[in-house]
C-alpha positions in Angstrom: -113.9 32.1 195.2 -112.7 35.1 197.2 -112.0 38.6 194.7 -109.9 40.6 196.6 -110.2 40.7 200.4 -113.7 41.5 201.0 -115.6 40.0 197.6 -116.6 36.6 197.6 -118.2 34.3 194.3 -120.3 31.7 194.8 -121.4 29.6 191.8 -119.7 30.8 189.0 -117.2 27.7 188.7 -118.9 26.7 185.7 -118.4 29.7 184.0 -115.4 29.8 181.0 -112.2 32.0 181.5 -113.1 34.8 178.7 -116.7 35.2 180.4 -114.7 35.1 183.9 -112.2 37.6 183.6 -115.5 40.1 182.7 -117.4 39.5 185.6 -114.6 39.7 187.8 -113.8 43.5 185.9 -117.3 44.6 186.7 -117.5 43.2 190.0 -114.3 44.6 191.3 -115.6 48.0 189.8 -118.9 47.8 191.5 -117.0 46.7 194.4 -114.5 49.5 194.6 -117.6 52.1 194.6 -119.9 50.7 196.8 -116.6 50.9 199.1 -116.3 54.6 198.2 -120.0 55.1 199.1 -120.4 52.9 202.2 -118.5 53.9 205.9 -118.5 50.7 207.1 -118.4 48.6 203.9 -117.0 44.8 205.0 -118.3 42.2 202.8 -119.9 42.1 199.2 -121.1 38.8 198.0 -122.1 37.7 194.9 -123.7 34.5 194.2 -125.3 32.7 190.9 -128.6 30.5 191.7 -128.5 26.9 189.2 -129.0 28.8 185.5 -132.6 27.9 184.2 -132.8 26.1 180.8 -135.3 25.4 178.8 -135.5 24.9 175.0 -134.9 28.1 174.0 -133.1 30.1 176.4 -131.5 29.9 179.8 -132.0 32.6 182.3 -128.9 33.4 185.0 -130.2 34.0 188.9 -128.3 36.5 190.9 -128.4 37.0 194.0 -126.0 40.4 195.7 -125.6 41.4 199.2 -123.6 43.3 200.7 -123.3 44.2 204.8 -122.4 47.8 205.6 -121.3 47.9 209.0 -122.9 44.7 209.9 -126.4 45.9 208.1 -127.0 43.8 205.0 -128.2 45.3 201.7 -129.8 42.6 199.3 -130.8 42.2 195.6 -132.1 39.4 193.5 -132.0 39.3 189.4 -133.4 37.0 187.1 -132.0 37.8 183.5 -131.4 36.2 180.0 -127.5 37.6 180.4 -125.5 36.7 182.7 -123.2 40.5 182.5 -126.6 42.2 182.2 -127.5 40.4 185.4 -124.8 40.9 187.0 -124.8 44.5 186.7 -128.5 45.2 187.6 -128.1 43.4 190.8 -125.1 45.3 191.9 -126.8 48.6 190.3 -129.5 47.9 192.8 -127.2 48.1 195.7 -125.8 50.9 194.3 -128.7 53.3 194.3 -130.3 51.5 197.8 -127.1 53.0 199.8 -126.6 56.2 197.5 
């Protein structure tokens, strides 16, 4: 699932519309800054591992990278949820190329 020209989804088809339209605000917010602090920013791509269930809980795995004139800048999150997750991953970024 592309967001805009240079964002790209993977994983998050089983996600519902309200939860959706969420994670594609903050992505597109983290995406628009990382573009501001990057000089060569081409791609940002932001994928969601098979969630793991158990009983209780499920936990959602992200996994962020983005390549900055053809240098890649990855980060992994294992969270309980899923908007928290996605936010520390892309936070991650954030601060690694700031």
């Amino acid at each position: 699932m592309q967001l805009g020209g240079n964002i790209e989804l993977v994983g998050f088809e089983d996600i519902d519309g309200a939860s959706m339209i969420v994670l594609k605000k903050i992505i597109g917010n983290y995406g628009r800054r990382l573009s501001e602090l990057s000089d060569k920013f081409e791609k940002l791509s932001v994928t969601m591992k098979p969630i793991h269930e158990t009983e209780k809980s499920s936990k959602y795995e992200i996994h962020a990278k983005l390549v900055n004139g053809g240098k890649p800048t990855v980060s992994e999150v294992v969270e309980r949820n899923l908007f928290v997750a996605i936010d520390n991953a892309l936070k991650k970024i954030v601060n690694e190329i700031s």
